[in-house]
N, C-alpha and C positions, 0 to 999 in steps of 0.2 A: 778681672773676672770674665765675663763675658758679654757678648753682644746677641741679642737674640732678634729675629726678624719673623715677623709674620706675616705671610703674603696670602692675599684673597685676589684669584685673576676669575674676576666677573666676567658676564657676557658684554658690559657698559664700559665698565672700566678695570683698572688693574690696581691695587691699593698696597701699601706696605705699612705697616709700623714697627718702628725699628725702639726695642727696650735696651738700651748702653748702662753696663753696670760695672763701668770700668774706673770711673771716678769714685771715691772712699766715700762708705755709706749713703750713694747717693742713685739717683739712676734717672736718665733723660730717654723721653719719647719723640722721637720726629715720624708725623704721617706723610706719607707721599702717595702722588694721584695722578694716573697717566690713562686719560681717556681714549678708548680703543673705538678704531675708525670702523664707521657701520657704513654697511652697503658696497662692500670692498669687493673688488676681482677677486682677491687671493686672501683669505682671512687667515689662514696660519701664515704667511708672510707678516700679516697686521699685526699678527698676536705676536711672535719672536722679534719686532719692532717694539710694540709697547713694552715686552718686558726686558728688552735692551737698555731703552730710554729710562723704565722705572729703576732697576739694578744704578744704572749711573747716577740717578739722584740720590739715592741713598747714600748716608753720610757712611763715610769710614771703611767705604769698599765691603768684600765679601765677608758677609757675618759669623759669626761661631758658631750660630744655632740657629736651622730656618724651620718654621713650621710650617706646613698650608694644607688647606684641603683643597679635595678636588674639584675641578670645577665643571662647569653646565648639569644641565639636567639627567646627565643618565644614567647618573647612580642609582644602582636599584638595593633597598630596601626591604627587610622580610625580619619578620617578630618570631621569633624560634622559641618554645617551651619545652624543656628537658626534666625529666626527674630528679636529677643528680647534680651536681655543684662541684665534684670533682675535677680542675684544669686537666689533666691527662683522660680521664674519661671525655671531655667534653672535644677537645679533639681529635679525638679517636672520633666519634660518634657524629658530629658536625658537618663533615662533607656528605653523607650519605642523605641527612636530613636534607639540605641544603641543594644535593641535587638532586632531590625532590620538588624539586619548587623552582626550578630555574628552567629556562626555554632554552639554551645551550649545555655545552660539555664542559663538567666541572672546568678541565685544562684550559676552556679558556679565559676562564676569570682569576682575579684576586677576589679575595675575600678575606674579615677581620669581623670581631665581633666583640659588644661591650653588654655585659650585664645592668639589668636595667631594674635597680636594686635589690634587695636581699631576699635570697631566696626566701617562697613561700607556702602556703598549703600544697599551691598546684604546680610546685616545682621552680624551675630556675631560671629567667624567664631573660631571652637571649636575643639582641638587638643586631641581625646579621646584618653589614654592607658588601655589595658585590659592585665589582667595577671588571669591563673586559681589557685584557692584557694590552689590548695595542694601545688602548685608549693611555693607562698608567705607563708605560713602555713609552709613548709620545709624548707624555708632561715633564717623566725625569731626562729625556734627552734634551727637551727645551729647557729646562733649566740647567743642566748641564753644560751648555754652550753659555751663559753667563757664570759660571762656576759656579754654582748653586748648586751643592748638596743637602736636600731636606731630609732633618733627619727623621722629623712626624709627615706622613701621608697622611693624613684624619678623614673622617664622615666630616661634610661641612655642619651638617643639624647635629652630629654628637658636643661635636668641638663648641656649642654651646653650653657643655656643660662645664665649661671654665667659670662662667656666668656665673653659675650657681655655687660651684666651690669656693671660687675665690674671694670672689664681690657677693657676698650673701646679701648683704645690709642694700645693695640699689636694689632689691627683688623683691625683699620679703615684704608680706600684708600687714599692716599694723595689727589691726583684729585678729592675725593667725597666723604667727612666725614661721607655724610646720604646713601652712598650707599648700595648695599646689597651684602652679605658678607655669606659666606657657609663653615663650617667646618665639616670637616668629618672625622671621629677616625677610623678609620680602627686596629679593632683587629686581634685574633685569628682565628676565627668564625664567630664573625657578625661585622657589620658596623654602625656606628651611622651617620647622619647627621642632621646638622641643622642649617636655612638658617635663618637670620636676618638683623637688621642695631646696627651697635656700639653704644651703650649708650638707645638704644632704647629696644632692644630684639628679640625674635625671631619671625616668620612668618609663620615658617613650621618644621617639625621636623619628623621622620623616621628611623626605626631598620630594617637592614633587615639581612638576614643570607648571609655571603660570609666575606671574610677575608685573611689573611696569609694563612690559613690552606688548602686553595685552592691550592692556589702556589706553598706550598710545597708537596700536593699530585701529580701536575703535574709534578711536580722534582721527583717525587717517581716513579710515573709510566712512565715518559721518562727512565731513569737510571734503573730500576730496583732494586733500593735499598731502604733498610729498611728507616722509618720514620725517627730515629734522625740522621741516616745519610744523610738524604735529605736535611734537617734543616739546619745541619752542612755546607754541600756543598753549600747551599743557601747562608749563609749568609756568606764564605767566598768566593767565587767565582760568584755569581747574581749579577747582575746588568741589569737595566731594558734600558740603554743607547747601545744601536747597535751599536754605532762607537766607544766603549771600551772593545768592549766582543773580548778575546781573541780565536784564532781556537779551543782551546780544552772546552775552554767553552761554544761553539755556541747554542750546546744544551739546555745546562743549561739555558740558556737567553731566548730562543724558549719558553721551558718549566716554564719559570716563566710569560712570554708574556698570553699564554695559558691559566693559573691558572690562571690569572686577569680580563679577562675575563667576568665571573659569576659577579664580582664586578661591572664592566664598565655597563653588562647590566640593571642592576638594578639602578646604579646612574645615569645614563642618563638619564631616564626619570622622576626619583624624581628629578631630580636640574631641567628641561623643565619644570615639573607640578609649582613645587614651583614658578619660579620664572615667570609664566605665573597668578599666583595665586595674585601673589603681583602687578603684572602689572608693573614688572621692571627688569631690566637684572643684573645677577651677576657679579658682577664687579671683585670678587678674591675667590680662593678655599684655604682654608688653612689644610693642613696634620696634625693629634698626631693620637698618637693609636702607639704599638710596632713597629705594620706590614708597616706602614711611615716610618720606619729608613732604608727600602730597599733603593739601590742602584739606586739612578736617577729617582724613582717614581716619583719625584715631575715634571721632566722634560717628562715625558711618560705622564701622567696623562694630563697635558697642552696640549702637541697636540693632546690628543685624546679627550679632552672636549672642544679644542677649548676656553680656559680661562686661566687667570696668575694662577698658581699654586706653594703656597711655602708652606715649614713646616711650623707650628703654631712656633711662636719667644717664647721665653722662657725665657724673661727678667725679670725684679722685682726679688720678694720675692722666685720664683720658682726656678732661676738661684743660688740662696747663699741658698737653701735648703741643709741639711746635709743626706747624706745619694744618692746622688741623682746626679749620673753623668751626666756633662755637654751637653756628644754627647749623653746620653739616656732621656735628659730632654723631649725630645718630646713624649716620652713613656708613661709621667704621666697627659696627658689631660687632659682626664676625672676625675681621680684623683684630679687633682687639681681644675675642676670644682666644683667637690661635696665641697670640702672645704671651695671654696667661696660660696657657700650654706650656709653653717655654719656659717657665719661670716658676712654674710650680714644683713641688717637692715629688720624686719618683713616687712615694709614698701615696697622693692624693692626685697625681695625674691619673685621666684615663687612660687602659690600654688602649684604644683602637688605634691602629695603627694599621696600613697597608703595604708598608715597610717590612717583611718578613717572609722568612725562608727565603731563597734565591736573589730575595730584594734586600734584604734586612741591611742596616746603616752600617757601613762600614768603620767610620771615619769617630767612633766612640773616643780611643786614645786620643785624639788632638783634644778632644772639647775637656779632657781631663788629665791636658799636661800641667795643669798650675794645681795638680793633687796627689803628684807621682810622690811627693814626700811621705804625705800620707799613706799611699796605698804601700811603700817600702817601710815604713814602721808597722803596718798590720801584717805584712809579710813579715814579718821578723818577730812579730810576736806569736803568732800563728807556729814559725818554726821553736820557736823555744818550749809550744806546750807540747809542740810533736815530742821534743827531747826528754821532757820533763815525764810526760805519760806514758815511754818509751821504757825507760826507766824503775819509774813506777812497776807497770805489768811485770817486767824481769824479776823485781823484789818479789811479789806475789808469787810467780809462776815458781820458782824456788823452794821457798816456802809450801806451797802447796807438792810440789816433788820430794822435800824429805819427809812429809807426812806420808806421803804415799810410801816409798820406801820402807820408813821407820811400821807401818802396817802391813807389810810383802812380811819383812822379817818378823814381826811374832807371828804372822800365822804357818811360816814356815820352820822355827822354832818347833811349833806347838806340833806339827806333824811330820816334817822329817826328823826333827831335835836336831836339826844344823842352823844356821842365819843365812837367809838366798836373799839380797837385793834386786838381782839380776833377773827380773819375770821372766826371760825365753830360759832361763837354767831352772827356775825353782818350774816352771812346766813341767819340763822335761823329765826331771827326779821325779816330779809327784804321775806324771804318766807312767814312769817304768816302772819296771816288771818287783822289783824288790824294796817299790814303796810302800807304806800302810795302806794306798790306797787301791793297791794293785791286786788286793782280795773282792775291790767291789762289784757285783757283776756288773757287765754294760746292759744290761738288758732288765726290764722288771716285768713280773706277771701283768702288770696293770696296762703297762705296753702292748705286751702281747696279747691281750682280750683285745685291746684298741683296734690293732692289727685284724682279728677273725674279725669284729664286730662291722669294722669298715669294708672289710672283702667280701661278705656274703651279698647273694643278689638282692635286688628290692622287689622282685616282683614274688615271691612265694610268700604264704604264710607260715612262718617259723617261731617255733616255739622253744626254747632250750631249759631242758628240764635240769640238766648236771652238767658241769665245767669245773674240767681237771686243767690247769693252764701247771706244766714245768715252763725251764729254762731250753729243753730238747724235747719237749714232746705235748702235747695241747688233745685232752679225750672230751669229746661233745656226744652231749646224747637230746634226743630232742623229739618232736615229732611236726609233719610238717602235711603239707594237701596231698601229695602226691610220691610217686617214686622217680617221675620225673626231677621234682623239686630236689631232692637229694644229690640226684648225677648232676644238676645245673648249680648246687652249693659246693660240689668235689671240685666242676671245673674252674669256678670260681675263686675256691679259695688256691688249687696249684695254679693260677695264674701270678700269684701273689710271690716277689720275691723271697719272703721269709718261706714259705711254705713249699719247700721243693715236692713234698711226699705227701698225700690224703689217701688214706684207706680206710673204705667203707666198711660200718662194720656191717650186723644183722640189720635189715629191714623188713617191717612186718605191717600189717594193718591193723588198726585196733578195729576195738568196737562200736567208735562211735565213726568210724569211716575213712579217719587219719592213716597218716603211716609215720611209725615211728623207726628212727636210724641211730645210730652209731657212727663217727665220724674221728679215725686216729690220725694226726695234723704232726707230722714230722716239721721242726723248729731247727732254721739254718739260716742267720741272719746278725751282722754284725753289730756295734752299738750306732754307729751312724743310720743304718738301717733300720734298726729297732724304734726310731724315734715315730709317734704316733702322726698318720697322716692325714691332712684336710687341717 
């Protein structure tokens, strides 16, 4: 079957979980953890070292399926509202919106974007991520030099919504299956969130910069001591609960209080907007991310958000993963998000993807050589309904042509009294000169008023008291404002193709101040031409 891997390259560390579905109805997880050196000369040296070192751990060499999102903080973020739900309108419409709101030239970002549930009163409501080129352009060359082809780019906060699709039952509220539900990974450096309902998805989703790393600079700059000994100190002496913190650690606790901070301010008001967005209140916050394994975070974090707060459960498939201790299972969220990426049905994955147009996965056929059977019997059935409907139409199209036919000849019967199948013959007879039809005029009275009626100007008041309309010859009599108005109805109507000839008859003035005409309209004009114009 396949091997699918899902890589999370932290700002801490570099993580992999690899899901092997090559053994008969079965499938193994090994996690892997390659801690990335802080405080380096050369930190992209660092990084294409750790993900060297991680790549070689991994069992069974280069995967079939790599998922990951992107890493550090600078993914940016932006909630898009559209009227319409159209795919093809929506990208039509999406860059324009989009750079509206961005502080560079659309060219030099990537951009994807995930609907963030069903549309509603106010439209369709659209979860943009933008990343700039060089940055996405630097990850798949790094991976690239370990042979890594991923085929998902993801938003690291979307990619949480595997969470919700797949694993509903570790989410959901007892008291309120459909409620809504906010996870948040708190790394190194930034924070992912993302608000949804179990089994349904997500609603809202957000990266923003803040993390462990905060915490531990507050621990740096209380103490006065170097970075991994801040660390150090942290994690065996922090704890974020005030009625455990021993005298000599008070500071410690102060100073990790302090660093969280930056975090509290930024998630406060993303969990408010989200869940004002949804028109419903969070019912539970759930912890993963490294920087979750502090000490009584979960119990701090509650009273300061005023919501139940526990770590993300770590049951199923993730809890008997190899590689992957049981107190650090909360570590590999994310990680284990992307994997249910990989493993999900196309059907219930999210689109986001960063993968597209120019970038877009190449390498589909390998990961669906062990289904080439298949797709050659759908192609062959595909071809036989081509043949069969092919077929088909020809019976029809037949059928429909001797009825035609079998109706040319009675009506040709009925008016030449011969049988014409042939329509350019039986035309032909019934236009010449010694057919029945060849006494009909081309022209009709009714035409030829059309004709006067449409040629006279619009600016006189005209009154037409008698109308002689022939086939050669057309007498108006009438009366009108003026005698100007008459000579401007003569040259009007010998403007008119039919009307080579106007001869005026008498004009006179009545008695109530008019002037009354006479108008003889010489008629020379074919049936094509006869036909009424406007």
């Amino acid at each position: 079957m396949a091997r699918i891997l899902g890589l999370d390259l932290g700002s801490w560390s570099f993580k992999a979980l690899l899901h092997d579905t090559s053994q008969k109805a079965s499938s193994a997880r090994t996690f892997v953890e390659v801690p990335l050196p802080q405080n380096v000369e050369d930190p992209e040296a660092a990084r294409r070292a750790a993900l060297a070192r991680l790549i070689e751990l991994v069992p069974g060499g280069v995967p079939d399926l790599t998922v990951i999102s992107l890493p550090g903080p600078s993914l940016a973020t932006h909630p898009i509202n559209l009227p319409f739900s159209d795919p093809k309108r929506i990208e039509a419409t999406l860059p324009f919106e989009i750079e509206g709101v961005l502080p560079v030239d659309l060219d030099a970002v990537f951009y994807d974007y995930q609907p963030m549930g069903a549309p509603g009163p106010r439209g369709n409501e659209l979860l943009v991520g933008v990343v700039r080129r060089e940055e996405l352009f630097s990850l798949l060359s790094m991976l690239q030099e370990q042979g890594i082809d991923p085929r998902v780019v993801t938003h690291p906060a979307v990619a949480l919504q595997n969470l919700y699709t797949q694993t509903p039952p570790l989410l959901e509220v007892g008291d309120d299956p459909a409620g809504l539900v906010a996870v948040v990974d708190i790394g190194h450096r930034r924070t992912n969130v993302a608000v949804g309902i179990p089994g349904q998805g997500l609603l809202g989703a957000r990266t923003f910069a803040a993390g462990g790393f905060d915490v531990t600079r507050a621990v740096c700059n209380e103490l006065q001591l170097d970075p991994e000994d801040a660390e150090e100190l942290k994690h065996a002496q922090g704890t974020f609960d005030a009625s455990a913190v021993r005298a000599d650690a008070r500071r410690v606790h102060e100073a990790m209080v302090r660093g969280l901070q930056p975090l509290l301010r930024e998630l406060r008001p993303t969990l408010r907007a989200m869940s004002t967005r949804a028109q419903r209140p969070i019912r539970r916050l759930y912890l993963c991310g490294g920087s979750a394994e502090a000490a009584a975070i979960d119990t701090y974090l509650s009273r300061e958000l005023g919501m139940p707060v526990e770590r993300l459960p770590t049951g199923g498939d993730l809890a008997r993963t190899r590689g992957l201790e049981p107190d650090h299972a909360i570590s590999a969220g994310q990680v284990h998000a992307l994997v249910l990426r990989g493993t999900a049905p196309t059907a219930r994955s999210p689109r986001f993807n960063f993968r597209r147009g120019p970038l877009a996965f190449k390498g589909d056929f390998d990961f669906l050589k062990d289904r080439v059977g298949l797709l050659v019997a759908f192609a062959a059935t595909l071809l036989l309904l081509f043949v069969f409907s092919g077929l088909v139409r020809n019976s029809l199209l037949r059928r429909e042509e001797a009825k035609v036919d079998a109706a040319l000849c009675a009506l040709t019967q009925r008016t030449l009294g011969t049988c014409e199948k042939d329509y350019a013959r039986a035309l032909n007879l019934m236009a010449g000169q010694e057919s029945p039809i060849s006494s009909i005029p081309k022209q009709t009275a009714t035409q030829l008023l059309a004709e006067v009626v449409a040629a006279l100007p619009d600016g006189p008041d005209i009154t037409l008291d008698r109308v002689e309309v022939g086939l050669d010859r057309i007498s108006l009599r009438g009366t009108t404002s003026s005698r100007a108005a008459v000579d401007d109805m003569s040259a009007a109507l010998e403007k008119h193709r039919c009307f080579p000839q106007v001869e005026p008859g008498r004009v006179e003035t009545t008695r109530d101040n008019r002037t009354s005409f006479g108008l003889e309209i010489q008629v020379a004009c074919d049936a094509a031409e006869a036909a009424p114009q406007g």
